[in-house]
Backbone as CSV, one residue per row, in Angstrom:
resi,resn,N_x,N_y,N_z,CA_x,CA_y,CA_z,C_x,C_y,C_z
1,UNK,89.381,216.041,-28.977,90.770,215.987,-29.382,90.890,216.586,-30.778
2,UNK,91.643,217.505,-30.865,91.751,218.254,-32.164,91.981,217.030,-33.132
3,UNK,93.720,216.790,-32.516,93.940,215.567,-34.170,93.678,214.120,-33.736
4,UNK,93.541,213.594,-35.125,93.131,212.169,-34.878,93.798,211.799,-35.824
5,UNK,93.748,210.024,-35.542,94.498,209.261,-36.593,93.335,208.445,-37.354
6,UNK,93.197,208.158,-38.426,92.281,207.764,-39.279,91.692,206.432,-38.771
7,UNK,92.586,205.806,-38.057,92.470,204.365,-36.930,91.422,205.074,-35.597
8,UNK,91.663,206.277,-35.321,90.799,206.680,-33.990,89.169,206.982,-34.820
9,UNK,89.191,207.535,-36.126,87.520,207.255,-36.664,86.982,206.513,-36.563
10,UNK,87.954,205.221,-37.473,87.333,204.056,-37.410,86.579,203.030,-36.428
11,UNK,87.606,203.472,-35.637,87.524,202.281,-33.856,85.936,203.440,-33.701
12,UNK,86.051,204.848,-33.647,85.213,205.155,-32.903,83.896,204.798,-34.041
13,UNK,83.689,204.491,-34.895,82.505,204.686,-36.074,82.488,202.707,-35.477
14,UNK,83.446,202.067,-35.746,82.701,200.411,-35.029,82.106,200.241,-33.597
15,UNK,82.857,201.564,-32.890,81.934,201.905,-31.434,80.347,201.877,-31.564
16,UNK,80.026,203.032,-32.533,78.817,203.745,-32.878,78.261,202.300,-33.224
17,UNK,78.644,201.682,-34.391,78.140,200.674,-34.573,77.072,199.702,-33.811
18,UNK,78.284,199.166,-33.080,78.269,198.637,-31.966,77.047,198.729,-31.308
19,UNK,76.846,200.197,-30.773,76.096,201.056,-29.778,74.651,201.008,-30.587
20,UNK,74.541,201.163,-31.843,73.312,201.044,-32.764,73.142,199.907,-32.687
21,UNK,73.887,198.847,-32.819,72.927,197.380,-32.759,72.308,196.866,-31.178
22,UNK,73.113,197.090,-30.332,72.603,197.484,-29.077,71.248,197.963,-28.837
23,UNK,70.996,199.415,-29.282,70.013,200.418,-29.332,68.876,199.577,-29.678
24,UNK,68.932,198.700,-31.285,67.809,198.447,-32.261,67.624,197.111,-31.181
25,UNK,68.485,196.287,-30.940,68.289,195.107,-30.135,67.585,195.172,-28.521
26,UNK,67.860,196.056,-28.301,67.082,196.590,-26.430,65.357,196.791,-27.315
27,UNK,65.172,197.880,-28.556,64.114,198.120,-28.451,63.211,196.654,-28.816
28,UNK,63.756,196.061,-29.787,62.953,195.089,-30.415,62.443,193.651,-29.351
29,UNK,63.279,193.820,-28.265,62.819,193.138,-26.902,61.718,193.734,-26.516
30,UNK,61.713,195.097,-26.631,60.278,196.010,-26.034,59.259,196.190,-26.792
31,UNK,59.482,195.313,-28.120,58.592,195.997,-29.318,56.887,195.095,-28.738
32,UNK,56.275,196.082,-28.800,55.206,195.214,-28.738,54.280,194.762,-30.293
33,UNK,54.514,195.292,-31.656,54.451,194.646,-32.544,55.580,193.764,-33.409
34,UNK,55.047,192.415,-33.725,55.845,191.553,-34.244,56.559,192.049,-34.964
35,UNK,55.702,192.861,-36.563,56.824,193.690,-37.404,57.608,194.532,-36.959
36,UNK,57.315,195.583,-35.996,58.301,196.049,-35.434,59.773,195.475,-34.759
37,UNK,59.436,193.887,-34.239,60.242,193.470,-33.610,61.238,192.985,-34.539
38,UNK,60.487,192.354,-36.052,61.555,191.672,-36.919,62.287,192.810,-37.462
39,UNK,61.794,194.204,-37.482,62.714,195.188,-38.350,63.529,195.720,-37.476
40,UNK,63.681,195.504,-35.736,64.643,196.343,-35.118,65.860,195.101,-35.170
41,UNK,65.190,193.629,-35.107,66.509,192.106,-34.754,67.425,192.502,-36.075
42,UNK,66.679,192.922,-37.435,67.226,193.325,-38.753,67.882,194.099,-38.708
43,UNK,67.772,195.100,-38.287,68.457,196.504,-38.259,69.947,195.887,-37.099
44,UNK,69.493,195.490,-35.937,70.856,194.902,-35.028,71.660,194.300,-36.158
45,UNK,70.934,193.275,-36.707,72.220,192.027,-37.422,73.086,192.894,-38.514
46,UNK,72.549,194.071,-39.321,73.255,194.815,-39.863,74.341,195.340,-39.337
47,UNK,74.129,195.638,-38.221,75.060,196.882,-37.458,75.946,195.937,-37.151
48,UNK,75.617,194.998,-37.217,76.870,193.905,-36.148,78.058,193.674,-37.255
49,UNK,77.008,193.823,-38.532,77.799,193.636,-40.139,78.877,194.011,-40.194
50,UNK,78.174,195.370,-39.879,79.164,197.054,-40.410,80.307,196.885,-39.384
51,UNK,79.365,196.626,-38.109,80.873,196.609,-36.939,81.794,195.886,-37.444
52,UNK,81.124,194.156,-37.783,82.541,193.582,-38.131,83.365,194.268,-39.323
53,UNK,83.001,194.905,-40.293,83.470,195.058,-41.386,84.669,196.290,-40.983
54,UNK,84.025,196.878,-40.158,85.313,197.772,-39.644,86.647,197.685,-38.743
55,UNK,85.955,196.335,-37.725,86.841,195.692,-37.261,87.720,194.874,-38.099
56,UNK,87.206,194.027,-39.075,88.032,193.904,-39.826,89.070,194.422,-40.228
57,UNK,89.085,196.127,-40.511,90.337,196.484,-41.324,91.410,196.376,-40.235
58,UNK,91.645,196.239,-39.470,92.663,195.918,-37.812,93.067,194.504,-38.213
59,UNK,92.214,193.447,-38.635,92.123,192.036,-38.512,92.529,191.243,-40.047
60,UNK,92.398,192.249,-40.569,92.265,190.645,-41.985,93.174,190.824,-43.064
61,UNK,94.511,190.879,-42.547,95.522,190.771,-43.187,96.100,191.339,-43.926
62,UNK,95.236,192.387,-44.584,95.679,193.436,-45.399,96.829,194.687,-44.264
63,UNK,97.003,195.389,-45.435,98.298,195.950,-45.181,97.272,197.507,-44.810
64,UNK,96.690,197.899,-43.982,95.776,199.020,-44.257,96.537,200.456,-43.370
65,UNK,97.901,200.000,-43.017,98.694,200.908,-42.223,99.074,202.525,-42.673
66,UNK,98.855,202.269,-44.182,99.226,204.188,-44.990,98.488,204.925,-44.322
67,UNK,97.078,204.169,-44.879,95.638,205.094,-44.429,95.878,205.311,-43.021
68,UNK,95.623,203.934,-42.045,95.245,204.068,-40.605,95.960,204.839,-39.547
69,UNK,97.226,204.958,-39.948,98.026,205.715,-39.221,98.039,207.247,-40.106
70,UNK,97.508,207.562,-41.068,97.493,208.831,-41.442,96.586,210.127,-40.042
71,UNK,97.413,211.053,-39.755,96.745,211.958,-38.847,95.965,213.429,-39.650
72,UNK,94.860,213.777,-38.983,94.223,214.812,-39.543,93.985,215.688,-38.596
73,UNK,93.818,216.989,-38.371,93.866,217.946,-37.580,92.059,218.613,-37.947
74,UNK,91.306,218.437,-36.629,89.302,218.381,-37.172,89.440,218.412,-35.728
75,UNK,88.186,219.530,-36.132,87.580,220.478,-34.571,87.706,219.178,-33.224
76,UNK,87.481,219.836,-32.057,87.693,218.524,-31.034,86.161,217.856,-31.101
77,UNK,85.298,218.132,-31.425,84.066,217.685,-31.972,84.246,216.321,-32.599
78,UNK,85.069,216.320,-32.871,85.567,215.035,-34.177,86.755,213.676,-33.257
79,UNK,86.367,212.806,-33.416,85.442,211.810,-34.187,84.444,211.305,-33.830
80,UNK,83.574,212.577,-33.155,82.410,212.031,-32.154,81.374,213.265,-32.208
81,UNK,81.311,213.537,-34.061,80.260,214.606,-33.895,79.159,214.420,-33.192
82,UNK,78.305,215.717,-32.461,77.432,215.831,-31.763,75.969,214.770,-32.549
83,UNK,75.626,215.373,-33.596,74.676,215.014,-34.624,74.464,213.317,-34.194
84,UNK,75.505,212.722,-34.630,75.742,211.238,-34.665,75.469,210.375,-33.051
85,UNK,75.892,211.054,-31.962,75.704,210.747,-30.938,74.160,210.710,-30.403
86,UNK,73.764,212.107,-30.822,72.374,211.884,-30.584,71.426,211.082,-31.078
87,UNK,71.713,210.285,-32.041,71.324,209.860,-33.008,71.316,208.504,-32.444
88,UNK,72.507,207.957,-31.802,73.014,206.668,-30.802,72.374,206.661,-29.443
89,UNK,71.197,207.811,-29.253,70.713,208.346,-27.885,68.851,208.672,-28.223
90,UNK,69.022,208.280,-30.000,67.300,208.451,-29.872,66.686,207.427,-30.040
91,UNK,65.490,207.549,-29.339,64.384,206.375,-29.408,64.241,205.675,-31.146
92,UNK,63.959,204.481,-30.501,63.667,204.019,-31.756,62.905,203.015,-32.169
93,UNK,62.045,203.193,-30.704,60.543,202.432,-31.008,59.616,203.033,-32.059
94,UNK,58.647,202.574,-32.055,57.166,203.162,-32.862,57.501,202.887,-34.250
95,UNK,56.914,202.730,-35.145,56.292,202.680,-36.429,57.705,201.996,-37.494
96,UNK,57.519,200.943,-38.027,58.559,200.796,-39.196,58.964,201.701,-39.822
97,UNK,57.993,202.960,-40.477,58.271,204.116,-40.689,59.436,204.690,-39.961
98,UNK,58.973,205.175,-38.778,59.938,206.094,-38.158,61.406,204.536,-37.664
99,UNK,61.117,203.673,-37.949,62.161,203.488,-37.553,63.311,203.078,-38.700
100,UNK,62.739,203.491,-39.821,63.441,203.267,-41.126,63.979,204.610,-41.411
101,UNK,63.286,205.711,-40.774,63.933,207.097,-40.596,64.948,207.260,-39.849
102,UNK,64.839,206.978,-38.812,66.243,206.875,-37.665,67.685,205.896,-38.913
103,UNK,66.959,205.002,-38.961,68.553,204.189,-40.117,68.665,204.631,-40.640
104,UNK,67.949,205.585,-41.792,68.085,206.559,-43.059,69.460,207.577,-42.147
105,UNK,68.522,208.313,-41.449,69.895,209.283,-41.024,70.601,208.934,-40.691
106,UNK,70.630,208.076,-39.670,72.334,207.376,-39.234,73.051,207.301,-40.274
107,UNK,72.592,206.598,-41.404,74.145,205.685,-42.352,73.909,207.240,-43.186
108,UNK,72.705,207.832,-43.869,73.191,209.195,-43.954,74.276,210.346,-43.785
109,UNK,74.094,210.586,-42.429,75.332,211.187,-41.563,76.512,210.661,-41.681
110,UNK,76.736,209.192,-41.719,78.446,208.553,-41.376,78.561,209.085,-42.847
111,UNK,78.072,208.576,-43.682,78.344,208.363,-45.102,78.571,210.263,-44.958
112,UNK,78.429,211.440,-44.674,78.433,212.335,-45.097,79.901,212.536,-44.167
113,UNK,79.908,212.595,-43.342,81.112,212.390,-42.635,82.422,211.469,-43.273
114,UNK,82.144,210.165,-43.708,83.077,209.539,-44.670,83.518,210.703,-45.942
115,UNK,82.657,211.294,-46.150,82.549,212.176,-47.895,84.020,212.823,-47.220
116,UNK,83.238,214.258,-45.843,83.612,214.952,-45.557,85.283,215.076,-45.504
117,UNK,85.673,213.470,-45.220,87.353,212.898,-44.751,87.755,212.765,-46.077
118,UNK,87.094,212.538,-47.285,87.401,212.105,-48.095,88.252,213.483,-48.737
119,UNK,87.170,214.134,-48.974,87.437,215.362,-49.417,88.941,216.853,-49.055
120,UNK,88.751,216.037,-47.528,89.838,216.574,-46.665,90.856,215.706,-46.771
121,UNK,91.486,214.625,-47.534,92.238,213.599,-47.308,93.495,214.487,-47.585
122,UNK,94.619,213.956,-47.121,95.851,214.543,-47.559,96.928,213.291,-48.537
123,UNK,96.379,212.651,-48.277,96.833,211.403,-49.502,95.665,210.629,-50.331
124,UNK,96.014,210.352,-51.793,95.085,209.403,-52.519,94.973,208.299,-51.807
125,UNK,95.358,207.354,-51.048,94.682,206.233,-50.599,93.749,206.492,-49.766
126,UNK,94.183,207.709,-48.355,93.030,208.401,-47.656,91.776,208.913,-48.536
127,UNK,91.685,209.334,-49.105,90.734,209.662,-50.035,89.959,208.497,-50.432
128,UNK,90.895,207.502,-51.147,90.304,206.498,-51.724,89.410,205.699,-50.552
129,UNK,90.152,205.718,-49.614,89.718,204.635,-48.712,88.017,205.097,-48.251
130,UNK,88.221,206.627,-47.424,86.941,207.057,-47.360,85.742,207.035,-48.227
131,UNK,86.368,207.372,-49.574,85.332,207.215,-50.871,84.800,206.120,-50.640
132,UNK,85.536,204.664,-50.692,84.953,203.407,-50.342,83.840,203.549,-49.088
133,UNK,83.987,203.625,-48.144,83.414,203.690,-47.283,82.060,204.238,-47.209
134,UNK,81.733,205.934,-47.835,80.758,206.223,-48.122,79.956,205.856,-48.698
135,UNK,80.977,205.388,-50.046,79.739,204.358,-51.235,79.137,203.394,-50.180
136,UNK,80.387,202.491,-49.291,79.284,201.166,-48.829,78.039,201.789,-48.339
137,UNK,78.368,203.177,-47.591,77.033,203.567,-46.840,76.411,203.988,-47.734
138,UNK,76.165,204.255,-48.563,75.474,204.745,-49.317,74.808,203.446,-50.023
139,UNK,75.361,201.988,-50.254,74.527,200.931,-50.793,73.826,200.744,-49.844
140,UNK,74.246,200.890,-48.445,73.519,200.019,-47.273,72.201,200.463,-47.276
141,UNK,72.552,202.455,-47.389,70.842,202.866,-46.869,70.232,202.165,-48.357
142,UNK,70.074,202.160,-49.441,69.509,201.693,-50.590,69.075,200.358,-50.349
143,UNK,69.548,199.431,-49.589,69.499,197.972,-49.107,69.055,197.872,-47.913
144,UNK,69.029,198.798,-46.863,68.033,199.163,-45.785,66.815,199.284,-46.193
145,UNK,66.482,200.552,-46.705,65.400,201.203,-47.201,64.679,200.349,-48.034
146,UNK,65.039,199.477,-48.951,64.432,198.281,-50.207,64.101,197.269,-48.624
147,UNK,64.867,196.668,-47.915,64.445,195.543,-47.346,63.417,196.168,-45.755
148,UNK,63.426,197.453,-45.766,62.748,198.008,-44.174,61.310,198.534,-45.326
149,UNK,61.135,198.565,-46.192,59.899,198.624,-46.807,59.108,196.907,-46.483
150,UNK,59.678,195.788,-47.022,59.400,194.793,-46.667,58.324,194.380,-45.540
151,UNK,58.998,194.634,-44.180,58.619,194.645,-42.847,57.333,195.514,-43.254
152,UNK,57.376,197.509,-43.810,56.295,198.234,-43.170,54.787,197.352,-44.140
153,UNK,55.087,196.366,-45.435,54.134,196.030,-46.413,53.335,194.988,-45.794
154,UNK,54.233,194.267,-45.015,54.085,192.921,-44.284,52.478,192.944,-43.480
């Protein structure tokens, strides 16, 4: 769909969410090492975070209607770049390592994608709002990465 409404990112980025805690939660049933298993249940309870936190902006009383109903005109690619999907489609068993790589890029990508809206905003709150957003992703991988070291030291 060429245009979207800033409400159709969102829903679709708490989808992704969603779909990542899913992902980390199927593997860590299959994990056959313990550390592996506590860093994929970790990685789920995050995602469930982020989901709620996005569901939230629908839910928690604030007035978030400027932004959410703002429309943007982005390739039909969008709000479901290719990159990101595959990403919701790769393995993510084996090694704390590699599986601290897979989270690196995920919140990577959104967060570059958040920038990307930001940058393209056609109003300061759109802007603002995305800016927010990236930063969170941008603390998360820093707070991923500090606590998924944990697990690989363990």
């Amino acid at each position: 769909m060429r245009y979207n409404t800033v409400k159709d990112l969102i829903a679709w980025a708490e989808g992704f969410h969603k779909r990542m805690a899913q992902q980390y939660s199927d593997a860590a049933d299959k994990a056959d090492s313990e550390r592996v298993q506590m860093a994929l249940t970790y990685l789920a309870s995050e995602e469930i975070k982020m989901q709620k936190g996005l569901d939230d902006l629908f839910h928690d009383g604030t007035d978030h209607s400027e932004v959410l109903e703002t429309w943007f005109d982005e390739s039909s690619e969008f709000p479901e770049p290719p990159e990101l999907e595959q990403l919701a489609e790769k393995s993510v068993a084996g090694s704390v390592d590699e599986i601290i790589q897979v989270a690196v890029e995920t919140h990577t990508r959104l967060q570059a994608l958040y920038e990307h809206r930001a940058l393209r905003a056609r109003i300061e709150p759109e802007a603002t709002f995305f800016n927010s957003l990236a930063e969170g992703h941008e603390a998360q991988v820093r707070k991923l990465v500090t606590n998924m070291q944990e697990f690989a030291d363990i």
